[in-house]
C-alpha positions in Angstrom: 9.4 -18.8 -9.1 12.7 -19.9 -7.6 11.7 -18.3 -4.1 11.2 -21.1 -1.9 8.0 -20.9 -0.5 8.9 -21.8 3.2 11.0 -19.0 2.9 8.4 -17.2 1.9 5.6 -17.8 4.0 9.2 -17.6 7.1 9.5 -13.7 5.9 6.0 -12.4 5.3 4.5 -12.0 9.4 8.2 -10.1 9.7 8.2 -8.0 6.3 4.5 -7.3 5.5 3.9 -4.8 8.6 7.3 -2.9 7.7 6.3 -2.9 4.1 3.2 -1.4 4.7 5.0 1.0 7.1 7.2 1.8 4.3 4.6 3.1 2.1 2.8 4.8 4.8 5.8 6.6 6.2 6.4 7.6 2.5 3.3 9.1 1.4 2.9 10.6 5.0 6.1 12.3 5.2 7.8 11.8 2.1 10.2 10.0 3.7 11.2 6.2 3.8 12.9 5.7 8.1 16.1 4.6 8.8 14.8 2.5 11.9 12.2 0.9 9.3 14.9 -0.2 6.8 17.1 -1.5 9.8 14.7 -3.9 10.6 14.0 -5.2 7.4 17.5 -6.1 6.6 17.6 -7.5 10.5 14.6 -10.1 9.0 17.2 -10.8 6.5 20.3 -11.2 8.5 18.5 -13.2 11.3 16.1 -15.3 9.6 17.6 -15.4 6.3 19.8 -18.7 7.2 17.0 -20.3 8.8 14.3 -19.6 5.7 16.9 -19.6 2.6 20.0 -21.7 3.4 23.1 -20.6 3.7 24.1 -20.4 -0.1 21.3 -18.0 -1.0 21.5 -16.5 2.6 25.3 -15.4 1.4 24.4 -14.3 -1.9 22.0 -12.0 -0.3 24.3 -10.4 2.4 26.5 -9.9 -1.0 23.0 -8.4 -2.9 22.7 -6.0 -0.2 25.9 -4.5 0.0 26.3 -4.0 -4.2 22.9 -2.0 -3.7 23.6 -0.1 -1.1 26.7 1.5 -2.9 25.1 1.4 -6.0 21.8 3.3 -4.3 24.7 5.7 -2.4 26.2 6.7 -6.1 22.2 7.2 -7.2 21.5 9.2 -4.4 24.6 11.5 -4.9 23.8 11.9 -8.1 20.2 12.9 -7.2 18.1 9.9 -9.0 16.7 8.9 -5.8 16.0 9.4 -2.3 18.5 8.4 0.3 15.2 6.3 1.8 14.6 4.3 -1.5 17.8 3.7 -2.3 18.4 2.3 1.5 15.5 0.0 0.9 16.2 -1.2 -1.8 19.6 -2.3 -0.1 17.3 -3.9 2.1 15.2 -5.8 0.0 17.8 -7.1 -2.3 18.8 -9.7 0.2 15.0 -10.9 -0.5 15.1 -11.4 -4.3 16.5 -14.4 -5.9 18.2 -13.8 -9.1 16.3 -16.3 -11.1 13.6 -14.4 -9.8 14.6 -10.3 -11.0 12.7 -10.5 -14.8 9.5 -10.8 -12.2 10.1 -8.7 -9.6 10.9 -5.8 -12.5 7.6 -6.6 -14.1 6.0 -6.2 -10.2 7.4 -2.9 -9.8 7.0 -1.8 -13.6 3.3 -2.3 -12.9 3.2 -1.5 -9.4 5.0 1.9 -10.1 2.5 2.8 -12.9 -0.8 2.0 -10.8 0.5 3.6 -7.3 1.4 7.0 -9.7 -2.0 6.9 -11.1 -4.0 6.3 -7.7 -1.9 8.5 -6.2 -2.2 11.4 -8.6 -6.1 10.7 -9.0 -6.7 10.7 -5.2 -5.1 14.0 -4.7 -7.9 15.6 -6.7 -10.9 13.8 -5.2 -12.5 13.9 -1.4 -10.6 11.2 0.0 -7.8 13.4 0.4 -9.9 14.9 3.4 -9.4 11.6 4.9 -5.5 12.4 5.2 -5.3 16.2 4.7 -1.6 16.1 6.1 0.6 13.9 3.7 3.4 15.7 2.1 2.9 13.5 -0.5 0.0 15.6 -1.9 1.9 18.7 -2.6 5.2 16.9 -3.4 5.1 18.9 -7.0 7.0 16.3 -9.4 8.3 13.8 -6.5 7.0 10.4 -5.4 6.7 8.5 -2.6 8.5 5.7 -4.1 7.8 3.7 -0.6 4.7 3.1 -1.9 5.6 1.4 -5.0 8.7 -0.5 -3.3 7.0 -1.9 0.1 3.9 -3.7 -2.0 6.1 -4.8 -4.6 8.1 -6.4 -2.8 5.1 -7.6 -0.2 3.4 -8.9 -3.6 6.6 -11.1 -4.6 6.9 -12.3 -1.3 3.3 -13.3 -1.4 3.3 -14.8 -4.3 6.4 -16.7 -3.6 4.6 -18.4 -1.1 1.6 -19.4 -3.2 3.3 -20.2 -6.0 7.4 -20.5 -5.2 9.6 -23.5 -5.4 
């Protein structure tokens, strides 16, 4: 992995809660918050130079801007929600380059076993335990905050047991 693993193990107290609140928020309300992917890029922009260096600290700022408009142009065309394409703007400041054949393969994998649970749980009893997520009777949609906030809280995690 090319993710440094100070950086790594610099980001996860700060990003693992608002990952996890991510995919709660998501498959609660079907929504991913604006306030939630404001502080993630804040993590970024405030201890980015610190964790990363100011090379890959730059290259990130630039990550997170070519997403964000290339997450607008999805949104407009209705590929995605206005949430997941704002964290992924977010996030993008996190991911080396070196790094995106992995962090693909993470979500490829992550997206196929959070549809799966997901779909399953709906139609068993622990859906008592949280009658009240939109998520269950979201028809054909996803909470794709599910898939996105533990991807990227496994890359970061194994970036700092196994990063440069």
């Amino acid at each position: 992995m090319a993710f440094p693993a100070f950086a790594a193990w610099v980001f996860l107290p700060f990003v693992l809660p608002l990952c996890f609140y991510a995919a709660f928020t998501d498959l609660k309300e079907m929504r991913i918050t604006n306030q939630m992917v404001v502080a993630l890029a804040a993590v970024f922009v405030v201890i980015g130079p610190v964790a990363l260096g100011w090379s890959d600290y730059g290259a990130g700022l630039i990550r997170m801007v070519i997403m964000l408009i290339a997450g607008i142009a999805l949104n407009a065309g209705g590929v995605m929600g206005a949430g997941d394409a704002k964290f992924i703007a977010a996030a993008a400041g996190f991911i080396l380059p070196p790094d995106l054949q992995l962090v693909v393969l993470i979500l490829s994998a992550n997206l196929l076993a959070a549809v799966v649970t997901h779909r399953l749980a709906k139609h068993t009893p622990l859906r008592r335990i949280v009658p009240d997520w939109k998520s269950w009777e979201a028809g054909r949609k996803f909470p794709m905050g599910l898939s996105l906030g533990t991807s990227l809280a496994i890359y970061l995690g194994l970036a700092a047991v196994f990063g440069s």
